[in-house]
N, C-alpha and C positions, 0 to 999 in steps of 0.2 A: 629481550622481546618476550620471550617465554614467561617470565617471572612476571613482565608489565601483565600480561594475559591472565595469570594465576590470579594477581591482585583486583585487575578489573574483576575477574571473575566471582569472586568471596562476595557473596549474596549480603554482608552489612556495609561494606564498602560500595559497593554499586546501588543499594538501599540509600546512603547517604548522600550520594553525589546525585541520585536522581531526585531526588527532594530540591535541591538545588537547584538543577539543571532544569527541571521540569516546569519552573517558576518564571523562569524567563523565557523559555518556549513557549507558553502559554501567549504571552505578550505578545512575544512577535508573530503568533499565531493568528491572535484576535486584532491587532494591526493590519494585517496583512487580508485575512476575511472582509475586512470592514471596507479598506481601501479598493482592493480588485471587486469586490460586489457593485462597489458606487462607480470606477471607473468601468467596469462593462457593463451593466445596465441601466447606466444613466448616462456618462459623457462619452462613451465611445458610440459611434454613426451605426446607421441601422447597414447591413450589406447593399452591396446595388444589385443583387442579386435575390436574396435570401430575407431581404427588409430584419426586422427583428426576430425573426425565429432563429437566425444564426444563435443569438446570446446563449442559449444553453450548452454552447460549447462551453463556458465558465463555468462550469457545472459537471460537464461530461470529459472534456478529453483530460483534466489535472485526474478524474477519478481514471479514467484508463491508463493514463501514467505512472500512477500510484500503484494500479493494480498488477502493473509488473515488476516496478520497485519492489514492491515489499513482499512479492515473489521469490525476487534475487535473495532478498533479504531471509528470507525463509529456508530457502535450499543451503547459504552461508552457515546460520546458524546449525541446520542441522549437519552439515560438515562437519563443523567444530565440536561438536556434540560427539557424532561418531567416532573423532580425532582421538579428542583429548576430552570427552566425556565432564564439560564443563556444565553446572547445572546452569547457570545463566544462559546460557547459549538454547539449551530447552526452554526456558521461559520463554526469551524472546521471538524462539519459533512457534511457540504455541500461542502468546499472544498474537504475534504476524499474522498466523492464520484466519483469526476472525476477525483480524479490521481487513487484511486482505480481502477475503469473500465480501466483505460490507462493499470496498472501492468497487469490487468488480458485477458487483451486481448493480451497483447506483450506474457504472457506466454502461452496460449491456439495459437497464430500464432508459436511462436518458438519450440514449442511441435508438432507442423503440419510438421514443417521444418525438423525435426530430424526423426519425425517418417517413413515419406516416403521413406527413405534409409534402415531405421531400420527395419522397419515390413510392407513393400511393400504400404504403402497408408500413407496418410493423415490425415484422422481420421477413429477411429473405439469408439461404443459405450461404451467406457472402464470405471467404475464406476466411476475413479479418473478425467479424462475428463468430462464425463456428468457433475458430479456435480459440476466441473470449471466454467462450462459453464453455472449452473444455477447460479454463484453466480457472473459471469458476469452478468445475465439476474437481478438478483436482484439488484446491482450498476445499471444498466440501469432504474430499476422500479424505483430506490427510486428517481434517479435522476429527472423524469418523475412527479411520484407523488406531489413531492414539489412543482415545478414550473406550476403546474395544478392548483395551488392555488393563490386568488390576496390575501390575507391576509396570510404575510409569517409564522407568530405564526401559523396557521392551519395547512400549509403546513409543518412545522416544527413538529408536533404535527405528523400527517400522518407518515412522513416520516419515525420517531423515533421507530413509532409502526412497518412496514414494516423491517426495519433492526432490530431490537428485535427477531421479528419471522424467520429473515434471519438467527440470529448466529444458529440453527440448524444443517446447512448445513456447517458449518465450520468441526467437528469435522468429517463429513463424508466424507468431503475431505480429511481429515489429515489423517484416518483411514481407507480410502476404499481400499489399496491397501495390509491390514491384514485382512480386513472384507472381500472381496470377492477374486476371481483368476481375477487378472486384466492384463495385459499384461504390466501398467505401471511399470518400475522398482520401486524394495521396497527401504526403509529405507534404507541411507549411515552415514549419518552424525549423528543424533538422536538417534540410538539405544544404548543401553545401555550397549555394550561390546562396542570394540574399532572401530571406524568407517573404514568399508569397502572402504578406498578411501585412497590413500599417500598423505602425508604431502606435498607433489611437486606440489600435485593439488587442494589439502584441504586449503592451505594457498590463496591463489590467489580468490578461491571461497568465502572464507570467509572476504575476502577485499573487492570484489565487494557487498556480503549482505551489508557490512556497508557502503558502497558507495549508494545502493539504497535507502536504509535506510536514510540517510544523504541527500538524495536528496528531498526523499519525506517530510523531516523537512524543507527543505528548500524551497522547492515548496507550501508547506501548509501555512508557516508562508508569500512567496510572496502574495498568495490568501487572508489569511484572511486579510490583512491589506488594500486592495483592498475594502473588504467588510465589513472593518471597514469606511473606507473614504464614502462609497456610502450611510452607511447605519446611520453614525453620520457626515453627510452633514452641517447640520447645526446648531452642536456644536461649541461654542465660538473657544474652542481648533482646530479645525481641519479647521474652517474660517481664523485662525490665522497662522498655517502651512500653506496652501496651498495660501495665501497673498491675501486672500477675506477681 
């Protein structure tokens, strides 16, 4: 297991396969945008409640998702970092960082959007907001902390400790909307009788998660290979690509 890890790790070998991988994620990417766009703002029904101003949840709650995903994602890699001081494992916490902050801010805007129709404003201090927002503010610190550093192994080191102490705040997002009276709506899809939502509009939402999803693989693997080139410059191998 340890040796698979060493292998994945080796910044030409995971260079390689992301070239790869990255080609067919793209596809089921832009499949999967194309499809959940037309099935929820075109054939899925307007709410009997909400008419068409619901639809920006296709839009909003896949970036909220996301923005805890690739949270986890973040805190993991810098794990592995601390661990076993894998440089891979830095890239992709440092790229995580700034598509993270992008989801979480696109969700905390499109949450602004909906709300002001829905409950007369913009924002109110609602538990499920607040601590979106702090876990924007954290993607902002870490991103901040690192590049605060000229020796990126410290910054790396920094960083890993800051999102560690961040996964706290995931779970109180996930759960602040059972843990206190929030005004955000509760649980549709997750809970564990049958989700409160039709199939006419569960299906479309659930193509867009994996469209974000797929995006952000494919965003992540453009990044790191970016900071693979920058950061092994002057490896024989990458003198050789790039026709130095």
């Amino acid at each position: 297991m340890y040796r698979w890890i060493q292998q994945f790790g080796s910044p030409k070998y995971f260079y390689d396969i992301s070239l790869v991988v990255s080609k067919w994620i793209g596809v089921i990417c832009l499949i999967c945008f194309i499809a959940g766009l037309y099935g929820g703002l075109v054939i899925a029904p307007p709410d009997y409640q909400q008419g068409d101003s619901y639809r920006i949840i296709y839009i909003h709650v896949p970036a909220s998702w996301m923005s805890l995903f690739v949270y986890m994602i973040l805190a993991i890699s810098g794990a592995i970092t601390l661990i076993w001081r894998i440089k891979i494992a830095d890239f992709v916490a440092r790229s995580s960082a700034i598509i993270g902050a992008s989801f979480t801010f696109l969700a905390l805007a499109t949450g602004a959007i909906w709300g002001k129709p829905m409950w007369g404003t913009y924002w109110v201090w609602d538990a499920r907001l607040t601590s979106e927002l702090i876990l924007l503010f954290l993607y902002l610190g870490y991103i901040a902390l690192q590049s605060s550093f000229e020796d990126r192994r410290v910054g790396a080191r920094a960083g890993a400790i800051l999102a560690l102490i961040g996964v706290i705040n995931i779970p109180i997002i996930h759960y602040s909307v059972e843990w206190w009276s929030t005004l955000h709506q509760g649980p549709t899809i997750s809970k564990l009788d049958a989700p409160s939502i039709h199939y006419s509009m569960l299906i479309p939402l659930l193509l867009m998660a994996i469209a974000y999803k797929t995006f952000y693989i494919y965003t992540l693997l453009i990044n790191i290979r970016s900071e693979i080139i920058e950061s092994e410059y002057n490896a024989t191998w990458v003198k050789k690509m790039i026709g130095d």
